[in-house]
C-alpha positions in Angstrom: 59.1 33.9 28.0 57.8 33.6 31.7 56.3 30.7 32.5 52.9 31.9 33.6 52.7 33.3 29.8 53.3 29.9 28.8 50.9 28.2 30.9 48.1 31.3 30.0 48.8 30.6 26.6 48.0 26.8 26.8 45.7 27.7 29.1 43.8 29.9 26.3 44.6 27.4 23.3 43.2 24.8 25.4 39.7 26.8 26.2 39.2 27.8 22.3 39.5 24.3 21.4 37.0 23.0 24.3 34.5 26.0 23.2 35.1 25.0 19.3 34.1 21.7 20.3 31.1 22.6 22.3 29.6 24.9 19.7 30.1 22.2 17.3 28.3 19.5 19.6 25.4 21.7 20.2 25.3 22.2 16.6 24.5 18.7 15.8 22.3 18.1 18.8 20.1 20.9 18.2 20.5 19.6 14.3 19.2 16.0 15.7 16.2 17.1 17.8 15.0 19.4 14.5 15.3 16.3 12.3 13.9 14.0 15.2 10.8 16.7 15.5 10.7 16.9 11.5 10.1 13.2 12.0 7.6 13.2 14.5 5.1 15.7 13.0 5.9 13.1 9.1 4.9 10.2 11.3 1.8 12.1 12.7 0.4 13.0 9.2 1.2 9.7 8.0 -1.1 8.3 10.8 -4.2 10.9 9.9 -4.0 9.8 6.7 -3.6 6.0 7.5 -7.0 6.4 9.4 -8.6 8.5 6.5 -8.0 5.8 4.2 -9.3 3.4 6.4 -12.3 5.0 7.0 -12.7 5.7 3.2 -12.5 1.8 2.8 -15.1 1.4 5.4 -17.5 3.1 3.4 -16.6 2.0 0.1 -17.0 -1.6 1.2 -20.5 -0.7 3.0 -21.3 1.1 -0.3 -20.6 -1.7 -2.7 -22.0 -4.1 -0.4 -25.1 -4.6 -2.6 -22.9 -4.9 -5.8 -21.1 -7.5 -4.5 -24.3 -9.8 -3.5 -25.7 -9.2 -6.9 -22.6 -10.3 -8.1 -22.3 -13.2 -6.3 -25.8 -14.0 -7.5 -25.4 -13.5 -10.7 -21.9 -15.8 -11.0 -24.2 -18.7 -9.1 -26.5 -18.2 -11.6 -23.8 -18.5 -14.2 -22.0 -21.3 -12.7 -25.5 -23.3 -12.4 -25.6 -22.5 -16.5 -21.9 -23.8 -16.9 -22.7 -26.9 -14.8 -25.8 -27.7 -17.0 -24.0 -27.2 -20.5 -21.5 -29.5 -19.3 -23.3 -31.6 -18.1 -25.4 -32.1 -21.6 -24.5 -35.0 -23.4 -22.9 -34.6 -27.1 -25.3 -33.9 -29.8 -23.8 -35.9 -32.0 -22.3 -38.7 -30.0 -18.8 -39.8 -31.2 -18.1 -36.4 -33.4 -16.9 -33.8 -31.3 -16.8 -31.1 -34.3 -20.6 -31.4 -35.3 -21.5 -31.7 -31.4 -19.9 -28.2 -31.2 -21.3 -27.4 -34.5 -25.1 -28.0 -32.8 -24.2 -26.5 -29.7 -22.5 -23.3 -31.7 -26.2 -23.3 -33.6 -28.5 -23.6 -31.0 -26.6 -20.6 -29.2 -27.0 -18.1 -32.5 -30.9 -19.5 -32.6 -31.3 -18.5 -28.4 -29.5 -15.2 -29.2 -31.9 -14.1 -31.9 
């Protein structure tokens, strides 16, 4: 075989393999910037509906404003009502069961 067959053959096996290996390259980088884009526009929707949420939560809180003062209201009321039954002495000092028994009594009697 003459040598310049030789050397064009080598010279031929040589380019395949370096066009083989650029195909594959720009194969995975045009795979990476798809994925990276896919990413992108996930990460964008995410953040629209981040804000939505946020902004839903604004106006549930402004809506339930009211609720909540009437609540806190009402539990000061109730802790006022706790603080006074405990601090009522026994009924029946010394006997813990007929104290309860009074207390039980007077509450059926109220609820009437």
């Amino acid at each position: 075989m003459n040598p310049f067959h030789v050397i064009l053959a080598i010279s031929l096996a040589a380019n395949a393999a370096l066009g083989w290996a650029y195909l594959g390259q720009r194969d995975n980088t045009t795979t990476a910037k798809v994925g990276e884009r896919q990413a992108v526009g996930v990460a964008m929707e995410c953040s629209k509906g981040t804000e939505q949420l946020e902004t839903k939560a604004q106006e549930r809180k402004a809506a339930a404003a009211p609720k909540i003062a009437e609540a806190k209201k009402q539990a000061e009321q109730h802790n006022r009502k706790a603080d006074k039954i405990l601090a009522t002495p026994p009924a029946v000092p010394g006997d813990a069961c007929a104290s309860a028994q009074a207390v039980v009594d007077d509450w059926w009697e109220k609820r009437k």
